[in-house]
C-alpha positions in Angstrom: 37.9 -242.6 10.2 37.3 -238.9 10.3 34.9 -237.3 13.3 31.9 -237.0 11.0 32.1 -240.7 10.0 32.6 -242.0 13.4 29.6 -239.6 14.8 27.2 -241.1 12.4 27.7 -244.7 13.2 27.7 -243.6 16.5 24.8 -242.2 15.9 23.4 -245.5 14.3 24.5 -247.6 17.1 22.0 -245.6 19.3 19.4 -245.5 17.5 20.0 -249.6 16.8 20.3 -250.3 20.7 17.3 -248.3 21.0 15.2 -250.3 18.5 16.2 -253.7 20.1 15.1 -252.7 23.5 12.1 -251.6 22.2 11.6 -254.7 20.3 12.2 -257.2 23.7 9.9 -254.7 25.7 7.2 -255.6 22.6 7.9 -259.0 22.1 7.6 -260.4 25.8 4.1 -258.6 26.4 2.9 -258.0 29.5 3.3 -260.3 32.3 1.0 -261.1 35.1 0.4 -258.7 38.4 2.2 -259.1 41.3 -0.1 -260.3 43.3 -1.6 -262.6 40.8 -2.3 -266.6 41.6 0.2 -268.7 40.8 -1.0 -270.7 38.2 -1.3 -267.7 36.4 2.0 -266.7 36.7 2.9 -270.3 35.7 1.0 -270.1 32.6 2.1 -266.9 31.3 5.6 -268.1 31.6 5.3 -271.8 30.1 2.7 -270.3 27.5 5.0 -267.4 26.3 8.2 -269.1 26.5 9.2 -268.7 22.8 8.8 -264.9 22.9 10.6 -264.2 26.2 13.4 -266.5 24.9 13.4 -263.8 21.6 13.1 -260.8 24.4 16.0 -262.4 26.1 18.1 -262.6 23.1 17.1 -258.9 21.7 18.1 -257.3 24.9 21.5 -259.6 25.2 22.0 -257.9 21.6 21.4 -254.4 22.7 23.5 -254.9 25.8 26.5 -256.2 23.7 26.5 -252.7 21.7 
């Protein structure tokens, strides 16, 4: 692999890592405030479950890169 090759998927690995942090950040939302009652904090997490499973799993992806 000459340097030009291997500085373009370089390159594309960065800008990949990038989009899948982005995504999780996206995905999961915004959680409750700190200092918020804990049934709402409770609620986000049991009502939201599916999306911070697929935040999870985006930024475990982005990591691995």
């Amino acid at each position: 692999m000459d340097d030009r090759t291997r500085d373009r998927s370089f390159a594309a690995c960065g800008i990949l890592v990038v989009a899948l942090i982005v995504a999780s950040i996206v995905v999961a939302g915004s959680p409750p405030a700190s200092d918020a009652r804990i049934e709402k904090i409770v609620s986000y997490y049991t009502d939201n479950r599916t999306q911070l499973l697929v935040s999870s799993y985006l930024n475990g992806l982005a990591s691995s890169w």
